[in-house]
C-alpha positions in Angstrom: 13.5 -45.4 -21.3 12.2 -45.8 -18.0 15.1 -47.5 -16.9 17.0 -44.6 -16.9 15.5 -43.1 -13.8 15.6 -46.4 -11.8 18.2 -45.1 -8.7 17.1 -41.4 -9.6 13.7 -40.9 -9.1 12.0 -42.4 -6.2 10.6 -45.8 -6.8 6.8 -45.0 -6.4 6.3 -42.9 -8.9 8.2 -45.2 -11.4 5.5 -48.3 -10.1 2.7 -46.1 -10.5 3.8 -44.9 -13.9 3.7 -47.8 -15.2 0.4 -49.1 -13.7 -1.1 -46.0 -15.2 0.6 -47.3 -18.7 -0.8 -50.2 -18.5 -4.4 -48.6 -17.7 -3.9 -45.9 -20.6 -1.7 -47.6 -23.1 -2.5 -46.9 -26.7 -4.4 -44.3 -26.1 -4.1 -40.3 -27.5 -2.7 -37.4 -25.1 -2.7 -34.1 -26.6 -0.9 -31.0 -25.5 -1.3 -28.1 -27.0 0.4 -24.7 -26.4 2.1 -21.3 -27.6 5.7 -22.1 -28.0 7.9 -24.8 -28.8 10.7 -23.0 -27.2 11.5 -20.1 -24.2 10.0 -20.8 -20.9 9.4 -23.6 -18.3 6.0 -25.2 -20.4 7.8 -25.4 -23.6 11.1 -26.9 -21.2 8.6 -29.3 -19.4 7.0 -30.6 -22.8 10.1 -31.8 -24.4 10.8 -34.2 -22.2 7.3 -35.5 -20.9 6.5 -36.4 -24.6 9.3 -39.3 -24.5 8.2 -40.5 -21.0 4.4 -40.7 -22.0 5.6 -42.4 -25.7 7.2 -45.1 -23.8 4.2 -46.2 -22.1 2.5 -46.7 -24.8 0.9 -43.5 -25.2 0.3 -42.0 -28.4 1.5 -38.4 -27.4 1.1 -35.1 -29.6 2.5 -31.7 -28.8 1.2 -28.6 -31.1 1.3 -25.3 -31.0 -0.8 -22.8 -31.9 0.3 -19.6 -33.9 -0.6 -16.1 -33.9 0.0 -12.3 -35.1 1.9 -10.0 -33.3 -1.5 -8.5 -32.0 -2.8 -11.6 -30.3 0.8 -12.1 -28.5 0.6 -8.1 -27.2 -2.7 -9.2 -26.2 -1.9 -12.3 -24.1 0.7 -10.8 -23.1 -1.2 -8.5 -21.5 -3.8 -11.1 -20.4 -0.4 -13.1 -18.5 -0.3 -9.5 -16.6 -3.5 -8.9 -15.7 -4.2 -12.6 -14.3 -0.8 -11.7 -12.1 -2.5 -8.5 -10.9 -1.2 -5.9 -13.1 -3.1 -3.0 -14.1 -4.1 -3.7 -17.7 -7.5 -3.3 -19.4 -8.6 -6.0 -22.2 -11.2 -4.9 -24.5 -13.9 -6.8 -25.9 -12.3 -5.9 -29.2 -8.9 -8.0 -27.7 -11.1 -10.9 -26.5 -12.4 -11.3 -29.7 -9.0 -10.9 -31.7 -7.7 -13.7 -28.9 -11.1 -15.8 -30.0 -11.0 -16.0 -33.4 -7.2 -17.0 -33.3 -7.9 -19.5 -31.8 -10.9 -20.1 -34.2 -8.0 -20.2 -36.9 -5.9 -22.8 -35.1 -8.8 -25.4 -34.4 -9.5 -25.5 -38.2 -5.4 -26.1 -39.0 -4.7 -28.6 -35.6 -6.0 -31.9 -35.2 -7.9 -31.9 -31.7 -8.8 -35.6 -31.8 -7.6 -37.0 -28.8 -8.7 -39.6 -25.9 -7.1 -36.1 -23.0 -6.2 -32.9 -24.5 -4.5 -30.8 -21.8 -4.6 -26.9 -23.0 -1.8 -25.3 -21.4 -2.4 -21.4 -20.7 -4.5 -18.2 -21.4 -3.1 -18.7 -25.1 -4.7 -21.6 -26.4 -7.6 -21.7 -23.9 -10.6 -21.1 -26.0 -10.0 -24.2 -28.2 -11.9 -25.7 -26.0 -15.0 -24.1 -27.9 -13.9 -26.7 -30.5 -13.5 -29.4 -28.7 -14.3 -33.1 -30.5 -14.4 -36.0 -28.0 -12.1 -36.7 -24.8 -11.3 -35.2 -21.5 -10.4 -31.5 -21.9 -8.3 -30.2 -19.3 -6.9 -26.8 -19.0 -3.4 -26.6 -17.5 -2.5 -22.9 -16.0 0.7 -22.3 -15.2 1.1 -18.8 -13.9 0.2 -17.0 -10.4 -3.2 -16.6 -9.8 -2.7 -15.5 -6.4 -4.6 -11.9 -6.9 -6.0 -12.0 -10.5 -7.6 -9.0 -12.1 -11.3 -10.0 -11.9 -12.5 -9.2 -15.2 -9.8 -10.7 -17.0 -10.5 -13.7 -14.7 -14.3 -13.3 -15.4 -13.6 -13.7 -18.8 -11.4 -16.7 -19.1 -13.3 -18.0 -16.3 -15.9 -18.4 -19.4 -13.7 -20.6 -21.3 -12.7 -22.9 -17.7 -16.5 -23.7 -17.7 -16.3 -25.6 -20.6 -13.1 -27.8 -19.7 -13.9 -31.1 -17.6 -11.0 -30.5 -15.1 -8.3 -27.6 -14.4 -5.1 -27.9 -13.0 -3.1 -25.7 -11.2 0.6 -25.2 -9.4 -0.3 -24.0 -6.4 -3.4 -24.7 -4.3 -4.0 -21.0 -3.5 -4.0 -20.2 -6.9 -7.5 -22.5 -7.2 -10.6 -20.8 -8.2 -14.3 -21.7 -6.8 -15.4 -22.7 -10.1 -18.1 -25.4 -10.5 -15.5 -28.8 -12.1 -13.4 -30.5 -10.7 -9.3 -28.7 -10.2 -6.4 -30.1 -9.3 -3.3 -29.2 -7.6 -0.4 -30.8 -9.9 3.5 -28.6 -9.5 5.8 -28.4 -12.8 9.3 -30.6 -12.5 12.6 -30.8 -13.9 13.9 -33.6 -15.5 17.3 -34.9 -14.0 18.8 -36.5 -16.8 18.5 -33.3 -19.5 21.4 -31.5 -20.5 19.9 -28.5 -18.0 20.4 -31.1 -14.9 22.5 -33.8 -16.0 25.8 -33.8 -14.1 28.6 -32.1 -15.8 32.6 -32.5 -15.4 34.8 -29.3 -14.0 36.2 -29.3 -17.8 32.4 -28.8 -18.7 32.1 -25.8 -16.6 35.3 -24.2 -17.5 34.7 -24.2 -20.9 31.3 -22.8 -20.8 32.1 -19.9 -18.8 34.9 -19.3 -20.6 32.8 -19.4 -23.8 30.2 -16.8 -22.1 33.3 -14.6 -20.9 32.5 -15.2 -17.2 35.5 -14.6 -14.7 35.4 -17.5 -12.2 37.7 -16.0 -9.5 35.5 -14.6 -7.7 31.5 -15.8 -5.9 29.4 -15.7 -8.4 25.5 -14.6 -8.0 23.5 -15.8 -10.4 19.4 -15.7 -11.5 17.9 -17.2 -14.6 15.1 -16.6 -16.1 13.0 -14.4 -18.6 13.3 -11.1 -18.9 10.6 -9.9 -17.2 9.4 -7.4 -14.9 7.6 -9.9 -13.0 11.0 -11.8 -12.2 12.7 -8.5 -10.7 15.9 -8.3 -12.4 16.5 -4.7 -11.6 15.0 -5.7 -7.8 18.4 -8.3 -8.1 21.1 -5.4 -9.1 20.5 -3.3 -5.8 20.4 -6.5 -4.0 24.0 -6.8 -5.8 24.6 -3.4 -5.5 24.6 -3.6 -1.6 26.1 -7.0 -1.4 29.7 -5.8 -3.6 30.1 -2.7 -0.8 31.1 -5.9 1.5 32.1 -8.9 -0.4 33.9 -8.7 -3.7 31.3 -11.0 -6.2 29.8 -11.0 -9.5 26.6 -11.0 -10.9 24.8 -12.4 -14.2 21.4 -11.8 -15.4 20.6 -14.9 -17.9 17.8 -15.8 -20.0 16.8 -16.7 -23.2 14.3 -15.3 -25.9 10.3 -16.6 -25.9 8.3 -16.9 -28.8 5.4 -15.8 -27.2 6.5 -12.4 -25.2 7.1 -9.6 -27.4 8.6 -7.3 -23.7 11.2 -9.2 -23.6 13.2 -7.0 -25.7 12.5 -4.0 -24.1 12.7 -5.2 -20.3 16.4 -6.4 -21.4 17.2 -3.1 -22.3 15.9 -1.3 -19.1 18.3 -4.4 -17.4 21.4 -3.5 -19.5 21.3 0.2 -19.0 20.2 -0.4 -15.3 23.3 -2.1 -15.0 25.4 1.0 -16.4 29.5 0.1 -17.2 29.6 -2.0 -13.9 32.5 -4.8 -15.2 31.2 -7.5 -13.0 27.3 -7.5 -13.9 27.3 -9.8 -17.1 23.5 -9.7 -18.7 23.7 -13.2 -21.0 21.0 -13.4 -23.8 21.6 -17.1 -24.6 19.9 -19.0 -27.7 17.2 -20.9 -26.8 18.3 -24.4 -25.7 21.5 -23.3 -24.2 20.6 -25.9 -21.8 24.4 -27.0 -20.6 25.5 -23.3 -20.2 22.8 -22.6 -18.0 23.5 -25.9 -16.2 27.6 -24.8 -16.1 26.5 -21.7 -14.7 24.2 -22.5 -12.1 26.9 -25.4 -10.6 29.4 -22.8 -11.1 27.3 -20.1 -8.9 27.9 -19.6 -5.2 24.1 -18.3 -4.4 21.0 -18.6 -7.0 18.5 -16.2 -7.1 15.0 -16.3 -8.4 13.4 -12.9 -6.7 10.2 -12.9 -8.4 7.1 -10.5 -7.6 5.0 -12.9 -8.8 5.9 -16.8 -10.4 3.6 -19.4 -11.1 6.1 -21.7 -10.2 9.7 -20.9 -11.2 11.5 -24.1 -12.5 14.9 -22.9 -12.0 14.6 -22.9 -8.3 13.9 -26.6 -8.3 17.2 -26.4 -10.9 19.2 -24.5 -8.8 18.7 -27.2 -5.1 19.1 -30.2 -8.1 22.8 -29.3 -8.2 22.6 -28.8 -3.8 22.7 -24.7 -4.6 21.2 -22.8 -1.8 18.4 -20.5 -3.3 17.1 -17.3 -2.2 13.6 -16.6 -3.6 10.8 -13.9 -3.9 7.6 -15.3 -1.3 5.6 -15.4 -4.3 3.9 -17.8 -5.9 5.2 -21.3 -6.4 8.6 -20.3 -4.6 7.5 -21.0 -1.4 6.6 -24.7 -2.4 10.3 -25.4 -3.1 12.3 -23.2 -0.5 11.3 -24.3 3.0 12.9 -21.3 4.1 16.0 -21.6 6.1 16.3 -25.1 5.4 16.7 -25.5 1.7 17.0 -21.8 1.2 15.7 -18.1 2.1 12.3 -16.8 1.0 13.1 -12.6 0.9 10.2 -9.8 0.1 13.1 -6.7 -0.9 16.3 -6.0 -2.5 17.5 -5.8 1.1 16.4 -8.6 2.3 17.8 -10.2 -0.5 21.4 -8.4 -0.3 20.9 -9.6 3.5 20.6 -13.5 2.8 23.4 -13.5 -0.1 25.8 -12.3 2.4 25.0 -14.7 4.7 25.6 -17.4 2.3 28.5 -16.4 1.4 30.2 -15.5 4.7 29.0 -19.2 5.5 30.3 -22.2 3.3 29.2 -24.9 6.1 25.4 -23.4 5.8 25.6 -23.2 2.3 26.8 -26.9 1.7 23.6 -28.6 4.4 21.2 -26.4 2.6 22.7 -27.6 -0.8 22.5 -31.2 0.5 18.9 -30.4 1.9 17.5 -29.1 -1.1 18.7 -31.8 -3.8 16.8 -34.6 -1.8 13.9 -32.1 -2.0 13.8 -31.8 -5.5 14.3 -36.0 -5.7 11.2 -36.6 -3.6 9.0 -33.5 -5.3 9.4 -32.1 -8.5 11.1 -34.3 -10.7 9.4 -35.4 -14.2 8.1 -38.4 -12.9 6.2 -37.4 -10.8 4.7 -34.9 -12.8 4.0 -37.4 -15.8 2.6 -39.8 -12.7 0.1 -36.8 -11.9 -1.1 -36.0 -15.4 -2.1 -39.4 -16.1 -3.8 -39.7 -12.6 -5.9 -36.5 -13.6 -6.4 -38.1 -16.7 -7.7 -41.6 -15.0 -9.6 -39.6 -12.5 -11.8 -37.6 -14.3 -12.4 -40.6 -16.4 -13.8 -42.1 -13.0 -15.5 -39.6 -11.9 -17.8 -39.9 -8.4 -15.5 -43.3 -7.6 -14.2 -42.4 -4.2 -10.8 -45.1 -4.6 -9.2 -45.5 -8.1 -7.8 -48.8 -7.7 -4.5 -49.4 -10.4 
């Protein structure tokens, strides 16, 4: 299977992949965490478990399940570590802690590295057997509510290593954290290269006009990733340049707002003809690879992101991308070279009608960006930097890890 990157990924992280398979071969690697489908960790997980299972490590992915209470409360616990104003009781902790109580007794948490991923699934680590415990968080900690912090910050403790997307969003916590950034994988049907036919026949299937520029963000629907911030970006953009816009995402197990912040989108968006709000299935991974090849500009005008995977998407297929400063964006635009980082609707309206009154730009920022994604934040390099935390943490105080 590693073969199949030779040419695509860059060649030092396929030698050290497999030096680190040869160090951890048959040994257990354990992720565990709240959904098996709908967002960038679920995405991610799919195909690192192949990678890991050819080099010889005996990989697990589980998930653990809750009630509709625990997800309004994580939920809510997502927020709050972003910054929002939400208050969790000591009655919600302990509804969160004995789910989780629930789960350990139905999962099996033997495993040479278990690698919790998120607020979800975090206090398992109260049940942890043997191994290296590592707690993977994936969203913006940039400002976190310091209670809610405080109290997961009880659960870090116990964890031998955490790992982070961004180095700001580090914590001074006494164990050892790491700085690792999520990937795509190049050679899934969200990345893979398609034919024109391809395109055609997806946006035809999804009723999308493609006469015209088309602006484009996917994502959840959340208020976190601004998708009524994008309309009046829009909004401004069609007094001067005819375009369209679609709003695309798909459903996640694990956020019951979805549903209502989709509605707020659609009646935002009023009878305008040429705003097209897509609720795709989850793993309608070639539509949203037809449409983002098929877009003239990508947006992803986040408040707050952890990371924001369909940026790195977007520059894959040598799309220029025009980003919320927040969070992890700012580690894949290098703004006005790959793309534009914006902080307003304005701003926002200002950049996509720059890109598209400039086709020259447009094609060296595309160019740019796709090599930036090659040397960054594909899946090898990701997979390369899981196993190094792994390894590391198994050598603690050595100052070289020799492979």
């Amino acid at each position: 299977m590693m073969d199949r990157y030779a040419g695509v990924a860059p060649k030092g992280d396929l030698l050290l992949l497999r030096k680190l398979g040869e160090r951890l071969g048959g040994r257990s690697f354990l992720h565990i965490n709240s959904t098996k489908a709908g967002g960038g960790v679920a995405e991610i997980l799919q195909r690192m478990i192949p990678i890991l299972s050819a080099l010889d490590i005996r990989s697990r992915w589980e998930v653990i399940q809750g009630d509709e209470r625990f997800y309004d409360i994580t939920k809510k616990i997502h927020n709050a570590l972003q910054g929002g104003p939400e208050r969790i009781t000591e009655d919600m902790w302990r509804h969160h802690r004995e789910i989780n109580r629930a789960n350990a007794g139905k999962l099996d948490l033997e495993a040479d590295a278990v690698l919790i991923h998120d607020p979800q699934p975090a206090a398992l680590v109260e049940h942890r057997k043997k191994g290296t415990w590592i707690w993977r968080c994936h969203i913006d900690l940039g400002n976190p509510s310091p209670d809610v912090f405080a109290a997961i910050a009880r659960y870090c403790t116990q964890y031998d290593g955490l790992v982070f997307s961004v180095a700001r969003f580090a914590r001074a916590l006494p164990l050892s954290e790491f700085i690792v950034a999520p990937s795509i994988d190049p050679l899934s049907d969200k990345n893979r290269e398609l034919t024109g036919t391809e395109i055609a026949e997806s946006l035809e299937r999804l009723g999308i006009p493609g006469d015209r520029p088309l602006i484009l963000q996917v994502s959840r629907f959340d208020r976190f990733k601004d998708p009524i911030g994008v309309i009046q970006a829009y909004r401004i953009v069609k007094k001067y340049n005819d375009c369209i816009l679609v709003l695309a995402g798909s459903p996640a197990d694990d956020d019951p707002e979805g549903a209502r912040v989709l509605e707020e989108v659609k009646n935002y968006a009023a009878d305008d003809p040429d705003i097209f709000v897509l609720l795709l299935p989850p793993f309608s991974d070639t539509d949203i690879n037809a449409l983002q090849r098929a877009a003239t500009v990508v947006l992803q005008k986040s408040l707050k992101e952890g990371f924001g995977l369909t940026v790195s998407e977007a520059m894959w297929k040598g799309k220029p991308v025009i980003g919320g400063a927040a969070g992890g964006i700012p580690l894949q635009i290098v703004h006005g070279i790959t793309g534009f980082l914006v902080h307003s609707p304005e701003g926002a309206a200002f950049r996509i009608r720059q890109c598209l009154n400039n086709p020259d730009m447009v094609r060296r920022m595309g160019d740019r960006g796709r090599e930036y994604v090659r040397t960054n934040f594909l899946i090898t390099r990701q997979v390369r930097d899981y196993l190094s935390v792994w390894y590391a943490l198994e050598n603690e105080g050595e100052r070289v890890l020799e492979l």
